[in-house]
N, C-alpha and C positions, 0 to 999 in steps of 0.2 A: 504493500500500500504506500501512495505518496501524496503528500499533501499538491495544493498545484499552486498555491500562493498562500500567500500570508503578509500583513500590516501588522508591525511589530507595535505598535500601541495606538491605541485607539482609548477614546472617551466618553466615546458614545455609541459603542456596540452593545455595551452591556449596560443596564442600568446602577449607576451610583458606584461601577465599579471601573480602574484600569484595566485591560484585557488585551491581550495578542490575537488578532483574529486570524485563523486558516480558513484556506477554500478546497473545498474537495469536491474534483469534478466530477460530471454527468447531469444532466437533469432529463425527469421522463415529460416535461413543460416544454414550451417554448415559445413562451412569452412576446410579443413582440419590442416591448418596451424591456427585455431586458440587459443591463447594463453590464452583467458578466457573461457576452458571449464566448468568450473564449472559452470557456472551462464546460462548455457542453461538450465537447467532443474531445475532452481531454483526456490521454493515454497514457497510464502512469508508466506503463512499460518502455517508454522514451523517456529516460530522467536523469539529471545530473545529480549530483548530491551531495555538491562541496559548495553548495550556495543559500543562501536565506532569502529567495528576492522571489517576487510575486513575477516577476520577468522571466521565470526563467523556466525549466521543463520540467521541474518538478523537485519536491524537498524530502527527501528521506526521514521517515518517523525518527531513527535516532539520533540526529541532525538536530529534527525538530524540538524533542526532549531535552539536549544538551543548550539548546537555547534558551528552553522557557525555565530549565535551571539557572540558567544564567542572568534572566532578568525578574525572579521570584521577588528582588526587592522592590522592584519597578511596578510590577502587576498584581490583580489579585485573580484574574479570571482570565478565562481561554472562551472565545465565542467560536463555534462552528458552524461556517454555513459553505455555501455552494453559487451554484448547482443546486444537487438536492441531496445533503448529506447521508440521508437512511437510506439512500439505494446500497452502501458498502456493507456489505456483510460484516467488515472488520473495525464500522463502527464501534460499540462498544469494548473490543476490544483497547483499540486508541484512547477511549473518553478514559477508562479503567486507567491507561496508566496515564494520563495526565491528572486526572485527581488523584492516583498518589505522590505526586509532587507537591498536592494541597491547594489545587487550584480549583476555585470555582468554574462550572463549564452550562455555556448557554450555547443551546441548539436552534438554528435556525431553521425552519421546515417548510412544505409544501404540505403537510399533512397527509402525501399521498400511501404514506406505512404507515397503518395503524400497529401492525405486529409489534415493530421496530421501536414505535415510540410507547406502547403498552412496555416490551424488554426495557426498555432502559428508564419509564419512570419505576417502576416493580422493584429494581435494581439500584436504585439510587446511585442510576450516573449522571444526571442532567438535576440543576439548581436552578434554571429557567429556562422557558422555552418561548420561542416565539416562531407563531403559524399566521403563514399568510393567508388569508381567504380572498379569491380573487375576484370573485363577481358573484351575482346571483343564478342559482341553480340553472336554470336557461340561459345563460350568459357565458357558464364557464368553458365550456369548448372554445366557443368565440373569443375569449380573452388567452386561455392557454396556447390555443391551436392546436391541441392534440386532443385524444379520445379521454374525456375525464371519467375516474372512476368516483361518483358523487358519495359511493355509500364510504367508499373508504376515508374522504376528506370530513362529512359528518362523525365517523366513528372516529377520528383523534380529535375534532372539537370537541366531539364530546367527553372523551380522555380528559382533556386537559379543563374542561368545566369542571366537572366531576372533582379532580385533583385539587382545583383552584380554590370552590365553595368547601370540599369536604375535609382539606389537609392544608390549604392558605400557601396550594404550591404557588410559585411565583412564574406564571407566565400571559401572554398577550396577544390576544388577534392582531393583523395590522392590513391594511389593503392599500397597495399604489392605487392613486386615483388620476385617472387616463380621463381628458376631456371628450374623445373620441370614442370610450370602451364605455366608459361608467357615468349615470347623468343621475343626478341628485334623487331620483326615484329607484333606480337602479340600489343606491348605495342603502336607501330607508327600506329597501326588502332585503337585501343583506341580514341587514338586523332583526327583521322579522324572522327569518331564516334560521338565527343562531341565540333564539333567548338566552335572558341568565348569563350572559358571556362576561369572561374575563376583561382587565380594559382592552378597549380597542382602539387602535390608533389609525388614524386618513393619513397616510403618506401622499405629499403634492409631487408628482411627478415632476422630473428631472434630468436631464438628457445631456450625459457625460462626453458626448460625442460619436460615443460606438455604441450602437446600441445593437440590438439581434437583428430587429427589420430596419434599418438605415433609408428602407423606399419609403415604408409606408408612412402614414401622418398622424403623431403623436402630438401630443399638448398640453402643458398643465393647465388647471383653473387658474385664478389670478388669486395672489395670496387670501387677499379682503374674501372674495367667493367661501372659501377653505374656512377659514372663521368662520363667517355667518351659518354654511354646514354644519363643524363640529361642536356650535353651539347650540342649532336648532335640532339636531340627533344627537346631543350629550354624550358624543365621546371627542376625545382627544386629537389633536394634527401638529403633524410634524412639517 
């Protein structure tokens, strides 16, 4: 297994906490707005491993370990996302020994494994989690582009409700908000969709320059919009 990049600190991947974020590629998505194209079709079998840099063909696990020893004064947590981190089988093995270095570890998801994320709350290897929900039930194909499996994205929301109301795990919905995908009725069935839910947050889309569709026509709302949203649907925006 190799990591495919990594941001050696970061301050707002993790809530309240310092964290080194890794990426680990593949996603079963593909997004049009999304901003880590590279790492969908990333090959860990091509890799270098005398490097730490998000540039490069890939970071060997005990590379990766030897670093986050090395900046244990600097951070308190390891964020993992992608891609779509639960497609590796050797997930928790990774998560296992990075908490025993003593570091907190937040998972980024698709919710597309409910298995995966049942294993590793069960196990207490993840300290928060944060699941994307992308659109509304008739929507999601059209925002993912691929074939969605609906009952499996409900069965880890529902995990992590569940987890959230009955054990005060700490994790959070969040949806990119596309002017083009998602329209203020669109986002008030969402929430219909997913009662009782953990916070959730409107991320206002953002276009780094490389995005996965570069043709098609993406947009954010205009900040002022995103307010008067997250406050007439009482959740949060970033």
């Amino acid at each position: 297994m190799k990591i495919a990049g990594i941001i050696k600190s970061s301050l707002i991947d993790y809530p309240e906490k310092a964290s080194t974020v890794i990426f680990l590629g593949g996603c079963n998505f593909r997004c049009g707005y999304c901003h880590n194209p590279e790492l969908l079709h990333f090959q860990d079998e091509t890799t270098q491993d005398d490097a730490i840099s998000a540039s490069g063909e890939g970071i060997n696990i005990e590379n990766l370990l030897s670093f986050l020893r090395s900046r244990k004064r600097f951070i308190d947590a390891v964020c993992i996302s992608g891609g779509e981190p639960t497609l590796n089988r050797e997930l928790p093995l990774l998560i296992g020994r990075i908490k025993a270095l003593g570091l907190a570890v937040k998972l980024d998801t698709n919710g597309s494994n409910p298995k995966m994320l049942t294993d590793l709350l069960k196990n207490g290897l993840v300290d928060y989690v944060a699941m994307d929900i992308k659109a509304p039930a008739d929507k999601y194909e059209q925002v993912i582009r691929n074939p969605a499996d609906l009952k499996a994205i409900k069965a880890s929301a529902q995990l992590l409700k569940d987890a959230h109301s009955q054990e005060g795990f700490a994790c959070e919905f969040r949806t990119t908000v596309c002017k083009e995908l998602l329209s203020e009725r669109d986002i008030e069935r969402m929430l219909k969709e997913y009662p009782e839910a953990p916070p959730w947050y409107l991320q206002r889309f953002h276009n780094p320059g490389n995005i996965l569709d570069n043709e098609g026509q993406y947009s954010a709302y205009p900040a002022e919009e995103m307010e008067r949203l997250g406050k007439r649907l009482c959740v949060s925006v970033r």
